[in-house]
Structure formats: structure tokens, C-alpha cells
VMD Tcl script that draws the C-alpha trace (Angstrom):
set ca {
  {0.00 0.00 0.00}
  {1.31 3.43 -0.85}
  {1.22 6.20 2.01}
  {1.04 9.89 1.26}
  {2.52 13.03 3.14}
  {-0.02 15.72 3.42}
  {1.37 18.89 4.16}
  {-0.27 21.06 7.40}
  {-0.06 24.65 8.26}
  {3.28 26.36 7.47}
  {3.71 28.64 4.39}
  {4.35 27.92 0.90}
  {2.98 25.63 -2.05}
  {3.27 22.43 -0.32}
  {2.10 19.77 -2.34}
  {1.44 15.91 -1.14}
  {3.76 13.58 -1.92}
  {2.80 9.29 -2.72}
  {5.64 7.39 -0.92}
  {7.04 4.17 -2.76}
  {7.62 2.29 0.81}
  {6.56 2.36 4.15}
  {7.90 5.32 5.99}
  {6.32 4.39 9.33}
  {8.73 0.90 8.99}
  {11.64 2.92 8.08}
  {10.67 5.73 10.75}
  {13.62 6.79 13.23}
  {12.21 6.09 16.76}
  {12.60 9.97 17.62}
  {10.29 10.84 15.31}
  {7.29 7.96 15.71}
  {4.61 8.51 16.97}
  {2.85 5.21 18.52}
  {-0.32 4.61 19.56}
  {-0.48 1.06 21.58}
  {2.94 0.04 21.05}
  {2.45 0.66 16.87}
  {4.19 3.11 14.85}
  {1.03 5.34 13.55}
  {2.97 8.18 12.02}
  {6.42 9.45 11.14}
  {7.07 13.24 12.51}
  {9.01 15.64 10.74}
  {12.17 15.94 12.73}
  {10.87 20.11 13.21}
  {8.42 18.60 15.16}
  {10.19 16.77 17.96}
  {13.55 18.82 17.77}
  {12.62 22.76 16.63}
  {15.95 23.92 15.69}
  {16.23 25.90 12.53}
  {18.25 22.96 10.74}
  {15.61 20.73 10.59}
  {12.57 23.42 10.22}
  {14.45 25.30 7.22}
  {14.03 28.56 9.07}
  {16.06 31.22 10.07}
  {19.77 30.69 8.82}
  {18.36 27.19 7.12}
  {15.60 28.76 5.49}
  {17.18 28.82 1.14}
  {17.59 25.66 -0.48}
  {21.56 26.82 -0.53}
  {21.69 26.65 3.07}
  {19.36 23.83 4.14}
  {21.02 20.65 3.28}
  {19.55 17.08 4.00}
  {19.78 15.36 7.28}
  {20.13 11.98 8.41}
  {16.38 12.08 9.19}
  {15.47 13.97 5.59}
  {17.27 11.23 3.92}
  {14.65 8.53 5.61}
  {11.93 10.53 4.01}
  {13.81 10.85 0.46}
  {14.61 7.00 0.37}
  {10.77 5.93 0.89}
  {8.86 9.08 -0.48}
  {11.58 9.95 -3.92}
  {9.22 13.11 -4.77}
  {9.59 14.85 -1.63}
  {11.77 17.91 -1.35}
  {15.00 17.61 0.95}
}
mol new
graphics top color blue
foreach p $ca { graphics top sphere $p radius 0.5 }
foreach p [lrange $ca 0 end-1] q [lrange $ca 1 end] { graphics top cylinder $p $q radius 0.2 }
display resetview
């Protein structure tokens, strides 16, 4: 079954984006999110960590400046369209 990212709030011309795997598998445990014991959902590391690096804000906020992360790269492997 193919998941899909759904962008929320923010700014921009976020589109959704069909993954090719299962992210929640792949997911790094600091971003799941369980419910029971199961991996429901795969955070955006902005959400958990809030530092400009992983939000693309501030000093991170040009596509020049804000370079993938270990937990982008999670995201590119099992969603290829998404931007990182």
C-alpha cells in the first residue's frame, strides 16, 4: 500500500507527496509517533527537535543553506518526490 505526506499549516505551495515504501517501517524512533505500542505516524524531525536545521528557518531557510539530514534522507529513500 502506498502512504502519502499531506502537508499542514506552514507557508508555501506544499504539495502531497505518494511514498514508494513504508515510511512508518523505516521511521527513526525519535520521530514515531505510537499509539499502543504501533508506529502510527512518522514526525518531521521540526516537530520533535525545533531547531532551525531541521525546520528550514532562520539561517536554514534557502535551499543553498538547508542541506539534508540523516532524518530527511529517511523521508527521500521511501517518499523519492519529496523535497530535501
Amino acid at each position: 500500500m502506498l502512504e502519502s505526506i499531506f502537508p499542514s499549516s506552514g507557508s508555501g505551495e506544499c504539495k502531497a507527496v505518494t511514498c514508494v515504501s513504508d515510511l512508518n517501517q523505516r521511521c527513526p524512533k525519535d520521530l514515531q509517533v505510537l499509539r499502543n505500542g504501533t508506529v502510527v505516524a512518522c514526525n518531521s524531525a521540526c516537530m520533535p527537535f525545533n531547531k532551525p536545521e531541521y525546520c528550514c528557518s532562520g539561517a536554514y531557510s534557502t535551499p543553498e543553506t538547508s542541506k539534508p539530514t540523516e532524518y530527511s534522507k529517511v523521508f527521500k529513500a521511501s517518499c523519492p518526490a519529496s523535497y530535501s
